[in-house]
FILO-781687 format. One record per residue (C-alpha): residue number from 1; residue in three letters; y, x, z. Coordinates in steps of 0.1 Angstrom, whole numbers, plus 5000, padded with zeros to 4 digits. Each point is the difference from the previous one (the first is absolute). Example, Ala and Ser with C-alpha at 12.3 -4.5 7.8 and 13.67 -1.06 7.14 Angstrom:
<node pos="1" code="ALA" north="4955" east="5123" up="5078"/>
<node pos="2" code="SER" north="5034" east="5014" up="4993"/>
END
This chain:
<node pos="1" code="UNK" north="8817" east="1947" up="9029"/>
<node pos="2" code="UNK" north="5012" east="5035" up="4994"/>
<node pos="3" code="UNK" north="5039" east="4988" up="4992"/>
<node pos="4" code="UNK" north="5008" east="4988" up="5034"/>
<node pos="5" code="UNK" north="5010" east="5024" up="5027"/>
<node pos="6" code="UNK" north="5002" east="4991" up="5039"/>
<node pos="7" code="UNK" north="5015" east="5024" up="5020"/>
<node pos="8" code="UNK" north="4987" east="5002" up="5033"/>
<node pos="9" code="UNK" north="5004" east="5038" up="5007"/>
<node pos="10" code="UNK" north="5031" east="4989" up="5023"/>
<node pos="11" code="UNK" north="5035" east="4981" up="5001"/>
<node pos="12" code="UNK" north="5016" east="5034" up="4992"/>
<node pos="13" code="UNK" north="4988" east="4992" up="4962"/>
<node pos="14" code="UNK" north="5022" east="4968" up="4993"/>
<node pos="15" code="UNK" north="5026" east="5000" up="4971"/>
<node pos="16" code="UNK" north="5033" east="4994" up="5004"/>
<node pos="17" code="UNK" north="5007" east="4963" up="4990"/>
<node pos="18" code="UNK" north="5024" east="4991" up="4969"/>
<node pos="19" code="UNK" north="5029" east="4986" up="5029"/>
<node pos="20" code="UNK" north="4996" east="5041" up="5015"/>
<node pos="21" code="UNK" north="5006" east="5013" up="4966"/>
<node pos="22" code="UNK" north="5027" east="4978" up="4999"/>
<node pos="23" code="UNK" north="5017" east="5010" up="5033"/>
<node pos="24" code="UNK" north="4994" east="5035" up="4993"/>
<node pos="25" code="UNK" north="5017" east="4997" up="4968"/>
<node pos="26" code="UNK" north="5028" east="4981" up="5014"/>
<node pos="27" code="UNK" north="5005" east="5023" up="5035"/>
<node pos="28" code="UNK" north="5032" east="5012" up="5013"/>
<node pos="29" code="UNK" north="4997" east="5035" up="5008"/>
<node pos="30" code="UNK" north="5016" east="5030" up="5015"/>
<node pos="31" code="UNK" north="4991" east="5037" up="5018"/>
<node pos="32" code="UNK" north="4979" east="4986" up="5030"/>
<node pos="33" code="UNK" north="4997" east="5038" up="5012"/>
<node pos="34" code="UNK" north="5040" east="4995" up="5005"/>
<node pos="35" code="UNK" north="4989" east="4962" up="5016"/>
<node pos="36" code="UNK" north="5021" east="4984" up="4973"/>
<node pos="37" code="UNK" north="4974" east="4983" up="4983"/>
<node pos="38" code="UNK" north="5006" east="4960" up="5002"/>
<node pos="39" code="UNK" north="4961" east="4987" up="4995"/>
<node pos="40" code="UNK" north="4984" east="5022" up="5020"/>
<node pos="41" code="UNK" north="5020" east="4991" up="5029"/>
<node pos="42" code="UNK" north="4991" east="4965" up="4993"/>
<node pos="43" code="UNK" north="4965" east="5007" up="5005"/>
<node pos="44" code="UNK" north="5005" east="5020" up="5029"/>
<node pos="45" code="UNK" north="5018" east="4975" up="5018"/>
<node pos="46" code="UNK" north="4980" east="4967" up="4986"/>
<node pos="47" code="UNK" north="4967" east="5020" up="5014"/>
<node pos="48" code="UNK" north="5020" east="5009" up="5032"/>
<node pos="49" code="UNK" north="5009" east="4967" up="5004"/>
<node pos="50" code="UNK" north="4968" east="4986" up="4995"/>
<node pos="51" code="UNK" north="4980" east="5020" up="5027"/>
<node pos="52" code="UNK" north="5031" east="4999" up="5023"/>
<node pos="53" code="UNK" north="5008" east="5029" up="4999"/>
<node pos="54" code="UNK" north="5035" east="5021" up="5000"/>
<node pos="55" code="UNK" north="5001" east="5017" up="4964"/>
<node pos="56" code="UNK" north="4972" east="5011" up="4976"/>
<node pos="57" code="UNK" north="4993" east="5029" up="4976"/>
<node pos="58" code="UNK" north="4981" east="5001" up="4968"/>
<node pos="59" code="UNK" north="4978" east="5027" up="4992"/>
<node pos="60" code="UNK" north="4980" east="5011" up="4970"/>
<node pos="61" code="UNK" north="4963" east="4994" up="5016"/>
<node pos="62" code="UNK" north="4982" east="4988" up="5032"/>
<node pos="63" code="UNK" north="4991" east="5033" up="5010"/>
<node pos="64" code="UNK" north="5034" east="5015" up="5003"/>
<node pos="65" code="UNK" north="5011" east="4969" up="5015"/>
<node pos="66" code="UNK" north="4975" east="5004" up="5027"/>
<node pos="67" code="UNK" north="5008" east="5040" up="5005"/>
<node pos="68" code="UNK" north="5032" east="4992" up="5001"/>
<node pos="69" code="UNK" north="5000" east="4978" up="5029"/>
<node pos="70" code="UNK" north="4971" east="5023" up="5020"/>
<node pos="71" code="UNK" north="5029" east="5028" up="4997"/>
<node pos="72" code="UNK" north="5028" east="4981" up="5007"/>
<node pos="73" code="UNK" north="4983" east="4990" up="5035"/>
<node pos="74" code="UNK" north="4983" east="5033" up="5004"/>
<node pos="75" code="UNK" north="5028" east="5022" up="4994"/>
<node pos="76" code="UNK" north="4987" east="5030" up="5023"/>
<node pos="77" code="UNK" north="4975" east="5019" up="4982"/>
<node pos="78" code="UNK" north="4969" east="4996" up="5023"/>
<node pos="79" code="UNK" north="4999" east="4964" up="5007"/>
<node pos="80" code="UNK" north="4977" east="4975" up="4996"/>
<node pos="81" code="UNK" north="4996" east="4969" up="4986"/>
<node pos="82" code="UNK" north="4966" east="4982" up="5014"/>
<node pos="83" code="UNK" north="4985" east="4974" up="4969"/>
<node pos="84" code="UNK" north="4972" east="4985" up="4985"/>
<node pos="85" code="UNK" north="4972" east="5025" up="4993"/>
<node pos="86" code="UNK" north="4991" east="4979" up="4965"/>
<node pos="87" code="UNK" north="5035" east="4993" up="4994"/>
<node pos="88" code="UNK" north="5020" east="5007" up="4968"/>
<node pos="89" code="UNK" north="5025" east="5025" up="5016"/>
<node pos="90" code="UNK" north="4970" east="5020" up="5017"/>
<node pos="91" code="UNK" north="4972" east="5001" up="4969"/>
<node pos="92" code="UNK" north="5026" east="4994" up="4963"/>
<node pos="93" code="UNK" north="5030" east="5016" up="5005"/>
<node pos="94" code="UNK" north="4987" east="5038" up="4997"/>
<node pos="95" code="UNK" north="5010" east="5005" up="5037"/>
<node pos="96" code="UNK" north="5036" east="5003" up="4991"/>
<node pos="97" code="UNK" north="5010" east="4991" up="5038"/>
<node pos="98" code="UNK" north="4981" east="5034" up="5011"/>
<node pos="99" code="UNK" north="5008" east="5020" up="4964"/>
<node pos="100" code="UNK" north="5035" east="4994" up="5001"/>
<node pos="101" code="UNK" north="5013" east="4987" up="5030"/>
<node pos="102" code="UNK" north="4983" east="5022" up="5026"/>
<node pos="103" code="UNK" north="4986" east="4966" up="5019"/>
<node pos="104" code="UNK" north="4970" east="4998" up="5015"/>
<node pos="105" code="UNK" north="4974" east="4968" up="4995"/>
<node pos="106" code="UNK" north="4982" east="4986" up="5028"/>
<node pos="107" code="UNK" north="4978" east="4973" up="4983"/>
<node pos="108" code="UNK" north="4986" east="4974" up="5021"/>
<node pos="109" code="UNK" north="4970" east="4980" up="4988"/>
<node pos="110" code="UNK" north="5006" east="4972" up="4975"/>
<node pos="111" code="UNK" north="4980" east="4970" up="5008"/>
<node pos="112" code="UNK" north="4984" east="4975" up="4972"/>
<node pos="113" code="UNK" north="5033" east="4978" up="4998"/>
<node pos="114" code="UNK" north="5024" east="5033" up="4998"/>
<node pos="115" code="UNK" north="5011" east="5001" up="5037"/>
<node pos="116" code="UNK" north="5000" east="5027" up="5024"/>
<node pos="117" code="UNK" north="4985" east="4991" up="5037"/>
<node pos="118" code="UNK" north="5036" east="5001" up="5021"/>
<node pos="119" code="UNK" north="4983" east="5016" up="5028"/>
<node pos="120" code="UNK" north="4987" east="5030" up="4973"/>
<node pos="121" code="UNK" north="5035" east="5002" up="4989"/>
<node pos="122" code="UNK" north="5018" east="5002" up="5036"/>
<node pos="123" code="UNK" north="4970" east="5027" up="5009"/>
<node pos="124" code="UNK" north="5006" east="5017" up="4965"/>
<node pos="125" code="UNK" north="5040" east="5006" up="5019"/>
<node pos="126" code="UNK" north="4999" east="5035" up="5011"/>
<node pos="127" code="UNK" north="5015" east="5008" up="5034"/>
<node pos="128" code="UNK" north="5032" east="5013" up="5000"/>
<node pos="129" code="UNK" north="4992" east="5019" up="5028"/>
<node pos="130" code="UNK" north="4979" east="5020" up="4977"/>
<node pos="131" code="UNK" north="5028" east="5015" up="4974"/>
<node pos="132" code="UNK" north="4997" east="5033" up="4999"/>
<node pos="133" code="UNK" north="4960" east="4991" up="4985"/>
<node pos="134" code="UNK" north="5005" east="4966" up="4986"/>
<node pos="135" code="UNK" north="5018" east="4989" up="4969"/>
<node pos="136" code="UNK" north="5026" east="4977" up="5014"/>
<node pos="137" code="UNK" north="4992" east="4959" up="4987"/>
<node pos="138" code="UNK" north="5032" east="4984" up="4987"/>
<node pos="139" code="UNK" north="4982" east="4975" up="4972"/>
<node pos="140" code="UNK" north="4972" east="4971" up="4998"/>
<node pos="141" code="UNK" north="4996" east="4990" up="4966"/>
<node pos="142" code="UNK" north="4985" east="4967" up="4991"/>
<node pos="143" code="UNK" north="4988" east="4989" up="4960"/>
<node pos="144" code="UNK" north="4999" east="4961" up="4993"/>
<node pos="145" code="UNK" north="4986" east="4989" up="4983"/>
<node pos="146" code="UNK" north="4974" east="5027" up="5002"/>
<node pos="147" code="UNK" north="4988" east="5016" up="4972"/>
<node pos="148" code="UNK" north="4968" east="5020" up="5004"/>
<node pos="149" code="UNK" north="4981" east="4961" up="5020"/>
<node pos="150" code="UNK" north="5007" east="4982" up="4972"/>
<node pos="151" code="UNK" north="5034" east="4989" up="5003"/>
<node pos="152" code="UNK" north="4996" east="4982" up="5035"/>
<node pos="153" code="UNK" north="5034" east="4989" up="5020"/>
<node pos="154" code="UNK" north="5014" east="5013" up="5030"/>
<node pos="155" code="UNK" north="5010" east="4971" up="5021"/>
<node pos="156" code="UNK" north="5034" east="4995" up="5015"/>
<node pos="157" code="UNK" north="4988" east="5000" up="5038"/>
<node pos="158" code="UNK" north="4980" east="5036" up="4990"/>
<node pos="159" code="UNK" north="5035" east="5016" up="4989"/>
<node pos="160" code="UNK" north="5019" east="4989" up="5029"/>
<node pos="161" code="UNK" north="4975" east="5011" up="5019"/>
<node pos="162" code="UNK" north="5004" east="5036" up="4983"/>
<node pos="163" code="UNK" north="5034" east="4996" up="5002"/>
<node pos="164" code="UNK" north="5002" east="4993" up="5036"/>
<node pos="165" code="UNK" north="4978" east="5034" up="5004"/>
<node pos="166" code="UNK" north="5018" east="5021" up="4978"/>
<node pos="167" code="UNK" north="5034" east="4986" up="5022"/>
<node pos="168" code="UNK" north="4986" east="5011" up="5032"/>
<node pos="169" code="UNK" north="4992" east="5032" up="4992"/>
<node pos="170" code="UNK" north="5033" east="5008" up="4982"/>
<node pos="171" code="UNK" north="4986" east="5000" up="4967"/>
<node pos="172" code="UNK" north="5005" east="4986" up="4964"/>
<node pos="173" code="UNK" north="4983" east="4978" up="4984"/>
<node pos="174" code="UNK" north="4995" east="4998" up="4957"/>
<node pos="175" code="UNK" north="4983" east="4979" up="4980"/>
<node pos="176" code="UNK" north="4984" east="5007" up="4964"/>
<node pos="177" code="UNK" north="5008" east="4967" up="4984"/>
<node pos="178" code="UNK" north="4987" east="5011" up="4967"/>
<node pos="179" code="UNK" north="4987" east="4963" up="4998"/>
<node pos="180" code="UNK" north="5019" east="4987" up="5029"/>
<node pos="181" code="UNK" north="5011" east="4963" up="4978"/>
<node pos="182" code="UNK" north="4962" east="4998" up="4995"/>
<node pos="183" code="UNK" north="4993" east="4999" up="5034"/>
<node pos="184" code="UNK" north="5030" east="4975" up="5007"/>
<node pos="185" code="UNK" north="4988" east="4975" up="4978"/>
<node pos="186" code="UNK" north="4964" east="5003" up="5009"/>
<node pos="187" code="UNK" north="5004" east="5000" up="5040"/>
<node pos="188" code="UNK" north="5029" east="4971" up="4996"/>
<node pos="189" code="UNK" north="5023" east="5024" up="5017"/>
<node pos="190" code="UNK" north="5042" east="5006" up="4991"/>
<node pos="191" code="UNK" north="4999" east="5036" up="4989"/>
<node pos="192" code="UNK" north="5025" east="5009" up="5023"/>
<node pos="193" code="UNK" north="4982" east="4988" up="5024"/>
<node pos="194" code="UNK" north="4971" east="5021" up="4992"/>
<node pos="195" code="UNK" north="5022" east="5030" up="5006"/>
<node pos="196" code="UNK" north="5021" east="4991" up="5024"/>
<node pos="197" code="UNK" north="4984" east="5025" up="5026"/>
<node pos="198" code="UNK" north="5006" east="5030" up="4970"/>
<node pos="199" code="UNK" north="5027" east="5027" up="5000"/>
<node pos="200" code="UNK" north="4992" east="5007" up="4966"/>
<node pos="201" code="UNK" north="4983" east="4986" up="4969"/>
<node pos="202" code="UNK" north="4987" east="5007" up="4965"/>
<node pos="203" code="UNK" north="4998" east="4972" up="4975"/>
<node pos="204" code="UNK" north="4978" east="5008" up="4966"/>
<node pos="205" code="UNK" north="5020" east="4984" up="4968"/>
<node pos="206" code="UNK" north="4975" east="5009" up="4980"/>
<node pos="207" code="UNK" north="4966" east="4987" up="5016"/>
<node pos="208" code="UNK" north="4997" east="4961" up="5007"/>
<node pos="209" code="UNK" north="5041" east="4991" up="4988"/>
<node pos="210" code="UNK" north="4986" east="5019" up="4965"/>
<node pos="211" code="UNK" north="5034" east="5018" up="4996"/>
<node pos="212" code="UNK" north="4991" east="5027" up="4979"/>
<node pos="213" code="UNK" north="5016" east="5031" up="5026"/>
<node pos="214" code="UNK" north="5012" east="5009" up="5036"/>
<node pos="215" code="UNK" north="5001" east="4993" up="5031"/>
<node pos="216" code="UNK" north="5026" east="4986" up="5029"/>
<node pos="217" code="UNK" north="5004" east="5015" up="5036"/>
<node pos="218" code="UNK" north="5019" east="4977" up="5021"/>
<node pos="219" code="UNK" north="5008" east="5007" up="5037"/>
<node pos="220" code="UNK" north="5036" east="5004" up="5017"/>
<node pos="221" code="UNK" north="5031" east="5016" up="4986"/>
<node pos="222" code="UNK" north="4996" east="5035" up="5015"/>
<node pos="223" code="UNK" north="4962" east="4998" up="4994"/>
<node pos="224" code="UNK" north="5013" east="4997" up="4961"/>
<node pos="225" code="UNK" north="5023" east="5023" up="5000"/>
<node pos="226" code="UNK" north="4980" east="5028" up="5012"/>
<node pos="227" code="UNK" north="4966" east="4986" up="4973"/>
<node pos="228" code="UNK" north="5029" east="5001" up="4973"/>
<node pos="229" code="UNK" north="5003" east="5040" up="5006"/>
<node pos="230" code="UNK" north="4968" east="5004" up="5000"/>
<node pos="231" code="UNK" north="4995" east="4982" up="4967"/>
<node pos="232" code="UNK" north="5020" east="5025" up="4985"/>
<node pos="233" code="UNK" north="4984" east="5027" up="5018"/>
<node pos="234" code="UNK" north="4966" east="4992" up="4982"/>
<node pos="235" code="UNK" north="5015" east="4993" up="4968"/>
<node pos="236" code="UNK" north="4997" east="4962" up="5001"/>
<node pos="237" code="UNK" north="5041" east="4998" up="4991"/>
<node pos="238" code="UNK" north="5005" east="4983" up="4969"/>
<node pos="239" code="UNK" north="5029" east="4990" up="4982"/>
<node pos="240" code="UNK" north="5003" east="4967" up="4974"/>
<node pos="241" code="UNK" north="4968" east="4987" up="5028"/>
<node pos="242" code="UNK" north="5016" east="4963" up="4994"/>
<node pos="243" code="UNK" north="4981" east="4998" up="4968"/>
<node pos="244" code="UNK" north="4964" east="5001" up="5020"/>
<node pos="245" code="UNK" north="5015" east="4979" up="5030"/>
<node pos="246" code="UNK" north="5008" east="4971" up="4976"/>
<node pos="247" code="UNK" north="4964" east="4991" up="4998"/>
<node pos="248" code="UNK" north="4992" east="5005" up="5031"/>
<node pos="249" code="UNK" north="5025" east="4977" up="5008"/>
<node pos="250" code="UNK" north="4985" east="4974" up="4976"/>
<node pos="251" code="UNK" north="4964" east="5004" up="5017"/>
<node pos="252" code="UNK" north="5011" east="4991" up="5029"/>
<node pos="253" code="UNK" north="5014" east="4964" up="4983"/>
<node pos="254" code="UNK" north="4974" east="4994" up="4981"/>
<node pos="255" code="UNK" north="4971" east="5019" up="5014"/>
<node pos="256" code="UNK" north="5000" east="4993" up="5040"/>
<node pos="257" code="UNK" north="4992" east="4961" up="4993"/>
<node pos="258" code="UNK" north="4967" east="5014" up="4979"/>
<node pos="259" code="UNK" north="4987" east="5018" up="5030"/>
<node pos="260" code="UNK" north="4978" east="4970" up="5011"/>
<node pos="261" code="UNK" north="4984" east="4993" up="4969"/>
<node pos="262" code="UNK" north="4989" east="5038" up="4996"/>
<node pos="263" code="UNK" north="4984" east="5000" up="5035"/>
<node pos="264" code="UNK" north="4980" east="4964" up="4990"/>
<node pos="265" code="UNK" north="4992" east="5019" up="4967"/>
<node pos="266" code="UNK" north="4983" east="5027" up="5024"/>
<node pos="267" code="UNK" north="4982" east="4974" up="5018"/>
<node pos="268" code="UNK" north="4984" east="4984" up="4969"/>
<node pos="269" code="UNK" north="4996" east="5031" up="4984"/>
<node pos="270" code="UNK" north="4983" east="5011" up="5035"/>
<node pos="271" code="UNK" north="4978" east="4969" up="5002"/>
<node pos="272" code="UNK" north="4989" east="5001" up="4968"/>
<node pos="273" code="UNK" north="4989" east="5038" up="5002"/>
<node pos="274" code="UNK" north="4980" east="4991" up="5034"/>
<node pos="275" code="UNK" north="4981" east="4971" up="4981"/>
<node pos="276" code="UNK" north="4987" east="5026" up="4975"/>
<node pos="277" code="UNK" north="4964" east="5020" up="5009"/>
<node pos="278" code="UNK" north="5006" east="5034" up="5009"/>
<node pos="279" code="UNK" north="5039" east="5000" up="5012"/>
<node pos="280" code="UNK" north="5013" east="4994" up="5035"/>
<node pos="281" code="UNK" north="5033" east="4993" up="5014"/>
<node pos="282" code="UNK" north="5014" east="4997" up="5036"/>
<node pos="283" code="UNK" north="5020" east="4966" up="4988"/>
<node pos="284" code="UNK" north="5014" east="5002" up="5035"/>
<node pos="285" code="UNK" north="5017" east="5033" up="4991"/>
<node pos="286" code="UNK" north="5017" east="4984" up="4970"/>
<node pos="287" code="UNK" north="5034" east="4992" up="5010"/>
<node pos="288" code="UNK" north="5025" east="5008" up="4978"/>
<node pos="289" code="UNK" north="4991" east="5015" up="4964"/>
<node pos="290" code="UNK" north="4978" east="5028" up="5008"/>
<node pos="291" code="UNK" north="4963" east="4995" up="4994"/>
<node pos="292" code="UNK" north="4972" east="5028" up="5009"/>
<node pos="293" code="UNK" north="4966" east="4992" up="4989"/>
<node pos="294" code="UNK" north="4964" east="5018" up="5002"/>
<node pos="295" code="UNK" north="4975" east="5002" up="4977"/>
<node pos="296" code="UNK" north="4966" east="4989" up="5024"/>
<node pos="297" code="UNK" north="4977" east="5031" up="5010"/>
<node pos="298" code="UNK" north="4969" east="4995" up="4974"/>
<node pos="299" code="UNK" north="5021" east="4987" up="4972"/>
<node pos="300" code="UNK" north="4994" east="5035" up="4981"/>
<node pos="301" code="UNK" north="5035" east="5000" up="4980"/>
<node pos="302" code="UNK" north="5028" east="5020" up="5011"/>
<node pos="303" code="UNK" north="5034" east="4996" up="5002"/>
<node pos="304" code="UNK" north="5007" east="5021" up="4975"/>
<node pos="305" code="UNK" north="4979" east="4979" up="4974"/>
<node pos="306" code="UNK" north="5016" east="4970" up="5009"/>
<node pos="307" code="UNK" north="5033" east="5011" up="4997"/>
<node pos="308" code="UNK" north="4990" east="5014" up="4964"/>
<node pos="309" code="UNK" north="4987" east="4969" up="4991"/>
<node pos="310" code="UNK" north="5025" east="4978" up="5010"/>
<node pos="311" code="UNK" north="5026" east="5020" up="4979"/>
<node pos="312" code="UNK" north="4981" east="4998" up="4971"/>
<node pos="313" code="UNK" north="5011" east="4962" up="5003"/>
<node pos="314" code="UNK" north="5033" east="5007" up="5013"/>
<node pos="315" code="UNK" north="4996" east="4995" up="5036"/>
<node pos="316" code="UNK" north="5015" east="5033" up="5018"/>
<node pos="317" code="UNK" north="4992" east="4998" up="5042"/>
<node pos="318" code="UNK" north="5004" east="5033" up="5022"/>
<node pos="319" code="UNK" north="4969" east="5019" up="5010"/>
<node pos="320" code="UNK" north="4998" east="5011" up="5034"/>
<node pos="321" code="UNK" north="4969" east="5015" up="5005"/>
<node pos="322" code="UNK" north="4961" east="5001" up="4986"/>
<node pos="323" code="UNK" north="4999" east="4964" up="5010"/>
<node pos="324" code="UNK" north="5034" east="4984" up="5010"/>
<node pos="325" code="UNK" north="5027" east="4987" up="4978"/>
<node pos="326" code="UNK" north="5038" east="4988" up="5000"/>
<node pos="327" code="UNK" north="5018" east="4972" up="4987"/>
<node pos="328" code="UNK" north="5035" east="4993" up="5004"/>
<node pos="329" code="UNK" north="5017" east="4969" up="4988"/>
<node pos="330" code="UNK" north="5036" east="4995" up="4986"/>
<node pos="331" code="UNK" north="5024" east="4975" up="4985"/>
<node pos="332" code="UNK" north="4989" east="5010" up="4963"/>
<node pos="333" code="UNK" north="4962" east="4989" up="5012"/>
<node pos="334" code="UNK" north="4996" east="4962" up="4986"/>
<node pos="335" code="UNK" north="4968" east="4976" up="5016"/>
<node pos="336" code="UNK" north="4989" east="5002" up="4965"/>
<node pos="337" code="UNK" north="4997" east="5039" up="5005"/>
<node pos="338" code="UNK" north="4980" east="5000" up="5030"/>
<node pos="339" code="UNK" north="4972" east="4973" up="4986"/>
<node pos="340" code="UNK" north="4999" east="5027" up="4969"/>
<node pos="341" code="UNK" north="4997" east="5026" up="5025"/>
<node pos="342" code="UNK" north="4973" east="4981" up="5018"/>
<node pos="343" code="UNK" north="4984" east="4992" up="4965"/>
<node pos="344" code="UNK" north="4998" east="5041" up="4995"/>
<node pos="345" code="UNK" north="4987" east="5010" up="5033"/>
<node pos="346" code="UNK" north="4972" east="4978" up="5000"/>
<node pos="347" code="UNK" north="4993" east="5010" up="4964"/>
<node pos="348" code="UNK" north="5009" east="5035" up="5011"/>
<node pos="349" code="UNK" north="4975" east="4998" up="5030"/>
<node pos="350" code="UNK" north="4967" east="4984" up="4982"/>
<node pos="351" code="UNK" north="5005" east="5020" up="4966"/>
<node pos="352" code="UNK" north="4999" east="5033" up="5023"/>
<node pos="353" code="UNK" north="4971" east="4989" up="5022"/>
<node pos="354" code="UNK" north="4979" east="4993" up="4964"/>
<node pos="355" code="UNK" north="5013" east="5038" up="4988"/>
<node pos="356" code="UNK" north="4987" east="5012" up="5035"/>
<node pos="357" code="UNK" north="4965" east="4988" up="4998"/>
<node pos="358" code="UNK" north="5003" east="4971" up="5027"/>
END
């Protein structure tokens, strides 16, 4: 049992497939710092295009993607950007927004399926009456689907709904899309749609489309232009980036159509956990390919010994607290992988109850 290895840590961990070595090896390149680089504007326009938006930009990583866009909306030192207080840009991006950029958060509440209460948002607006005390609000940013709940899936009437606010108030609107095709496929929703409302968004190669790096911003041209200064500002200019584009470009041909099977992978995977003595799982929270489990008060293992246990046979899941766990699922996840994974957490679960004493 001890061969096998499941990878459930996240969708970051994929390899890149035999077709992106292929690509990569095969990749027209130039100097994108001097914008002369042939396949990295091909995957700048195909993810523009995609979300309907005006031009794209890659980037080395979500997080700079995400700073990049909070600075190019808040480009007075002092402003504030209201967003989810359990969202990605607020908690895992080492407050760059604040450390770099001078700009303010305001988080507003995150409720159990990743959405912010509009009337909490519009209250969280500060009066402009108020400017020489206030930071002055020029951004709401939105995450779908939503990391920190489990994945869960902003619907389309939610956004426009933000968007209609953020419009009334003269402000902008961005979206961390980090896994913004998962939440296409799972709510049944064009993904530029889904974004419509959005003067900005970030797109994550790297997580659910299992490129192996970077990141797109799309939004209009002037928005681009400004984020492509920036880039360079933070050091995120590279040259011969076509090479890393290529398979980006392949994952989303060959990737975006396995989507759906990895979110009815987290459902059986979630299923099966919730059958077995001593775990629990909020099935309705398991939308797209995000699972969080818990380990049932009274149990007397930790989540600590399961993890150890589990990658003793291979099986490597995310620890989130003394007794809370995380699985992601990704294209490199067969059905065969998650009954072995069920297989060791059962075995996992009764061999540590018998070392406990119970």
């Amino acid at each position: 049992m001890g061969t096998r290895t499941v990878d459930l840590r996240s969708d970051t961990v994929t390899k890149p497939t035999e077709a992106m070595r292929a690509a990569m090896s095969a990749a027209e390149v130039d100097d994108d710092v001097l914008g002369t680089d042939p396949t990295a504007f091909r995957l700048e326009s195909e993810v523009a295009r995609m979300l309907g938006k005006e031009a794209g930009l890659f980037v080395p990583s979500g997080t700079m993607s995400n700073l990049i866009s909070v600075l190019v909306h808040c480009d007075i030192r002092g402003s504030e950007v209201i967003l989810g207080d359990n969202s990605h840009i607020h908690i895992y991006e080492n407050g760059g927004i604040s450390t770099i950029g001078g700009v303010h958060p305001r988080p507003v509440r995150n409720n159990e399926d990743g959405t912010m209460d509009i009337g909490l948002i519009e209250a969280a607006i500060r009066d402009p009456k108020g400017e020489l005390v206030y930071p002055t609000t020029r951004l709401i940013c939105l995450e779908n689907s939503h990391g920190n709940t489990g994945g869960r899936c902003l619907p389309v009437e939610y956004i426009d709904k933000v968007g209609e606010l953020a419009k009334r108030h003269g402000l902008k609107l961005h979206i961390d899309g980090a896994r913004i095709f998962n939440a296409s496929v799972a709510l049944g929703v064009p993904v530029n749609r889904l974004v419509q409302p959005a003067d900005s968004v970030s797109v994550c190669l790297s997580k659910g489309l299992g490129a192996p790096v970077g990141s797109v911003i799309v939004g209009s041209k002037t928005f681009i232009a400004k984020a492509r200064r920036l880039r360079k500002t933070l050091g995120g200019g590279m040259r011969q980036v076509g090479f890393i584009c290529a398979a980006a470009l392949v994952a989303l041909q060959e990737n975006l159509g396995k989507l759906e099977h990895d979110h009815m992978n987290a459902k059986v995977l979630a299923e099966g956990l919730n059958q077995i003595e001593g775990f629990r799982v909020n099935l309705a929270a398991v939308e797209t390919n995000i699972i969080f489990f818990d380990i049932v008060e009274g149990s007397k293992i930790t989540a600590a010994e399961l993890y150890k246990h589990l990658a003793e046979h291979g099986v490597l899941v995310m620890p989130e607290g003394p007794s809370r766990m995380r699985i992601v699922l990704h294209h490199q996840i067969s059905s065969s992988d998650v009954q072995y994974t069920l297989s060791c957490f059962q075995q996992a679960f009764t061999g540590l109850q018998e070392e406990n004493g119970n």
